[in-house]
N, C-alpha and C positions, 0 to 999 in steps of 0.2 A: 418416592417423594424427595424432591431436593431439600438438602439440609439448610436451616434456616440460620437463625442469628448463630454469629460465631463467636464463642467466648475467650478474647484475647489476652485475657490474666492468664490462662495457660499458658507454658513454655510451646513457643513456633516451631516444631520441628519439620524436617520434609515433607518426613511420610506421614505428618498431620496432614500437613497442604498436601500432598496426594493424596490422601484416602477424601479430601473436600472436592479436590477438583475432577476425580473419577466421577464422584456421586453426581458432580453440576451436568460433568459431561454427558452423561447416561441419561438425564433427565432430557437436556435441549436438545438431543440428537431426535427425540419424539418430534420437535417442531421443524423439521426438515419436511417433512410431507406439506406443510404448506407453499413450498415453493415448486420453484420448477428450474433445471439447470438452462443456461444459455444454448437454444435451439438454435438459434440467426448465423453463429459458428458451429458447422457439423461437427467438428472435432470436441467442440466442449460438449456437445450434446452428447456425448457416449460415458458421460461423467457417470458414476455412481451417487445421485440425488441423497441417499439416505448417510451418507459419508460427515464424519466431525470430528476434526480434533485440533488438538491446540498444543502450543509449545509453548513454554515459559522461562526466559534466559536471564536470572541478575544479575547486577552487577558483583554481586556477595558470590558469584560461581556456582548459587543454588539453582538445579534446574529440573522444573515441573513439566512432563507431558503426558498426555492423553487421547484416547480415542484413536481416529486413524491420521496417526503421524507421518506412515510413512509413503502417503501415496504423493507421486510429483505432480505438478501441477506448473502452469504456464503464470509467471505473472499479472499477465495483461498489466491494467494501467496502474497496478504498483511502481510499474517502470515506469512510470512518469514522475516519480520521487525521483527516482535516480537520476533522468536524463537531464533534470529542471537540476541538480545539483552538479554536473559534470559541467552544462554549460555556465554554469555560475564558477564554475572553477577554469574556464579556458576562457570566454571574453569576460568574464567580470558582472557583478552583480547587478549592479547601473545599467550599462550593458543590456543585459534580459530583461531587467524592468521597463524599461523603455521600450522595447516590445511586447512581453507579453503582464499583463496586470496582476493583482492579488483579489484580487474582490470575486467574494462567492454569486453564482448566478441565478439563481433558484429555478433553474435549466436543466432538462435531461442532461447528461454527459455529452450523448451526440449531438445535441440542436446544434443549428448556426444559426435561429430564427432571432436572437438577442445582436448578432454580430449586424446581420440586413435588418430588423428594425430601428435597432437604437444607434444604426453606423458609427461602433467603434471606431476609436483609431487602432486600437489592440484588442486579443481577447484576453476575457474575463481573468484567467488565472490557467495557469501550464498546467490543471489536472484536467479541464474540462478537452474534447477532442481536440477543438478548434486550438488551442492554445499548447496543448503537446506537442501536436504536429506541427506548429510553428517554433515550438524549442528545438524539437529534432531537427528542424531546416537548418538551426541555428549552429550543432556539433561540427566540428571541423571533420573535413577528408571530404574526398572527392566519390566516395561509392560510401555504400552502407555499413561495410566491414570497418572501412575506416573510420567512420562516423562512432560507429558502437566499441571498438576498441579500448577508450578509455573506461566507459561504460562496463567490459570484461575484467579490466584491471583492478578496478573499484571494487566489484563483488568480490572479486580473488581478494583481496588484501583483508574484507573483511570478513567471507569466511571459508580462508583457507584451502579454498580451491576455485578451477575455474568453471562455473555452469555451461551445461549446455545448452543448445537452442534446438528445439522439437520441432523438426522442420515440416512434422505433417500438419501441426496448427499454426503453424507460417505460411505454408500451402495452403489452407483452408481458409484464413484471415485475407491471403492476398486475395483470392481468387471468389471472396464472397461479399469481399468491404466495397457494397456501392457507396453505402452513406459515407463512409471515410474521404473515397476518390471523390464524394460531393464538395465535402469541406474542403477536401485539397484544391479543387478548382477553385473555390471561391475564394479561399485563402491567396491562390495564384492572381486572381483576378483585383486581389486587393493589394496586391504586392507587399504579403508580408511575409513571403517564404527568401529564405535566402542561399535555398539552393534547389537546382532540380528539383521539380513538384513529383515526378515516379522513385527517383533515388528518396528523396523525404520521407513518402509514402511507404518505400522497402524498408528504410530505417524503425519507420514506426512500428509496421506489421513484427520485423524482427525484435524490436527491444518486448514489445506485447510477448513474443515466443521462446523466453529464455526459458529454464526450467528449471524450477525449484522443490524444498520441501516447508514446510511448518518449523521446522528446526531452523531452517536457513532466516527464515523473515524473520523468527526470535533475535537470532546471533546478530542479523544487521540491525533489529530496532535497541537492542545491548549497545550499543555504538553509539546509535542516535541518540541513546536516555544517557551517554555518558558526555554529550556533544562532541561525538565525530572521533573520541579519541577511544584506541581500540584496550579495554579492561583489564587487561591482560597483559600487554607489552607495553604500555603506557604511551605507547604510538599515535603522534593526529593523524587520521585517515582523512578526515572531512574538516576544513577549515570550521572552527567556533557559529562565526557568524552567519555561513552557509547552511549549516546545519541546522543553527536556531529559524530561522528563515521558511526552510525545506519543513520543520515541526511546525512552524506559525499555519503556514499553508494545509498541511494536513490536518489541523484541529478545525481551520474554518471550510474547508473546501474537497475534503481527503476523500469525503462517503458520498460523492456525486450531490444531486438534490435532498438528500436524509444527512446535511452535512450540521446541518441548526440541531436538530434532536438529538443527533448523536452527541455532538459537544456541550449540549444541557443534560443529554443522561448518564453518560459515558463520563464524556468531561476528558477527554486524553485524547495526544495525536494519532491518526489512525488514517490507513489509504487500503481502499477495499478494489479490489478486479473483478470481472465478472466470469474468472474461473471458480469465485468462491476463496477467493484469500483476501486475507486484512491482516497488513502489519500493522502492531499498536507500539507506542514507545507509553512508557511511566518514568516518569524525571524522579531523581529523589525528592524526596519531600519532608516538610518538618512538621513532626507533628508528637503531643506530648505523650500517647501512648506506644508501644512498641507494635508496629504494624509488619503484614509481608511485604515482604521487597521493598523496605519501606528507601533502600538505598536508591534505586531505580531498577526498572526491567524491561526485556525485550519481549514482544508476546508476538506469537504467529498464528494465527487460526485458520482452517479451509473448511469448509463446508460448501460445496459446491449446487443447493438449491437454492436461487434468488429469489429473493421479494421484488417487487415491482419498479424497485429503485434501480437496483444491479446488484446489490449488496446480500453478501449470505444470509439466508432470514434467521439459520440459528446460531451462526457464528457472532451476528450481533446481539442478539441475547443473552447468548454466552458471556460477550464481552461486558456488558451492562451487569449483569448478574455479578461478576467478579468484582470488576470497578468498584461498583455498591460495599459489597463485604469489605473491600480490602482497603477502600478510602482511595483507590488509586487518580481519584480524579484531582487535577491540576488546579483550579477553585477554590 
């Protein structure tokens, strides 16, 4: 039975909040059998469905984790945080916004059915395909290495070393993405790519296949909850205002279509992939009793069985269940 209210006149120690978030995890890891891992990519299909755990990074240097931490896993479209913030940092804010929008679409990820009825002039927001893969057109360099270069640099600086790219679920993304090479055409056909539509496309499939842990998407959302500046060396990684930007868009647009409920129950910035990862960011916040993390935190979670959105069905449970206890919601 998971533990229910929590009594915060007690002194916060660690291994209080770990003996909590063992118990939440053990509990939500049951509701993994509801879902089903992403079959449409053979490679994620070979996931372990019944898989959960979570990372927790403050900015106070206290760090909670749980469950299965240490298995890697491919971003998928968390990398569209990233790439949406790289080009924001090489042609400028303005710049991206003029091609691609903010506004959530109440659209599968992959539709382009909103772009041909409602004939944008741009897509909806740089998390949904249509609009990633037109940010990625957007990266400087002539091939895809060079495109994603800056993109390696980023992650190295914030944590510490440089990832690598899983080139059998690169292989497997290239060689299976019709719907993508769909948007890509149409994209093409709307002249909103701005470079080579197959180099675009290799870009995209690779930023999808970097590979990470539940520790890593903590350490980077520790950054984002401190805005962009790294906690530790008191270094800006990520300009202020790009950062706030890149969080605005994840609280409205981050969880695909489940992007409204999440930010009513959840209430925090959050960008889910359909290998089963959700980085979540918690800002500091002011609030009159003494709460966890109440300075800010970085949360990582994987659980690789989706619900019908794309989204972990228990990693967002999870997150909602903690949010709740801990007050972490933004609101």
């Amino acid at each position: 039975m998971v533990q229910g209210t929590v009594n915060w006149n007690t002194e916060i120690t660690q291994e209080w909040l770990q003996s909590y978030v063992d118990d939440w995890v053990k509990f939500y890891k049951k509701q993994t059998r509801d879902g089903e891992v992403a079959s449409y990519i053979p490679e994620l299909n070979k996931a372990n469905p019944n898989h959960l755990g979570i990372s927790i990074v403050g900015n106070n240097g206290v760090t909670i984790k749980s469950g299965d931490v240490d298995i890697p896993f491919t971003i998928q479209s968390i990398s569209k945080v990233f790439c949406f913030i790289i080009a924001c940092m090489e042609r400028g804010v303005s710049y991206v916004l003029d091609r691609v929008d903010v506004e959530p679409t109440g659209e599968a990820f992959n539709s382009i059915m909103h772009l041909e009825m409602r004939k944008l002039k741009k897509p909806f927001n740089p998390f949904v395909n249509a609009g990633a893969i037109t940010v990625s057109s957007m990266l400087n360099g002539k091939t895809s290495d060079e495109k994603l270069e800056p993109l390696f640099i980023l992650l190295e600086k914030m944590l510490g070393y440089r990832p690598a790219l899983n080139i059998n679920v690169y292989e497997s993304e290239r060689d299976t993405s019709i719907r993508n090479r769909a948007i890509g055409y149409y994209l093409l056909e709307l002249d909103y790519l701005e470079s080579d539509m197959n180099i675009t496309l290799e870009t995209y499939f690779k930023q999808c296949s970097i590979e990470i842990t539940v520790d890593d998407l903590a350490t980077i959302g520790r950054v984002f909850a401190n805005d962009g500046i790294d906690p530790n060396s008191g270094v800006e990684i990520i300009p202020r205002k790009i950062v706030r930007l890149a969080k605005a868009l994840m609280l409205t647009c981050g969880m695909y279509d489940a992007s409204g409920k999440f930010a009513a129950y959840v209430g925090i910035p959050a960008k889910s992939g359909v290998s089963g990862g959700i980085i979540a960011v918690a800002p500091p916040r002011v609030r009159d009793e003494e709460l966890p993390f109440i300075d800010g935190c970085g949360i990582g979670v994987y659980g690789p069985s989706l619900d019908d959105k794309g989204n972990s069905i228990a990693g967002i449970k999870l997150l909602r269940h903690i949010a709740t206890k801990w007050d972490l919601s933004v609101f």
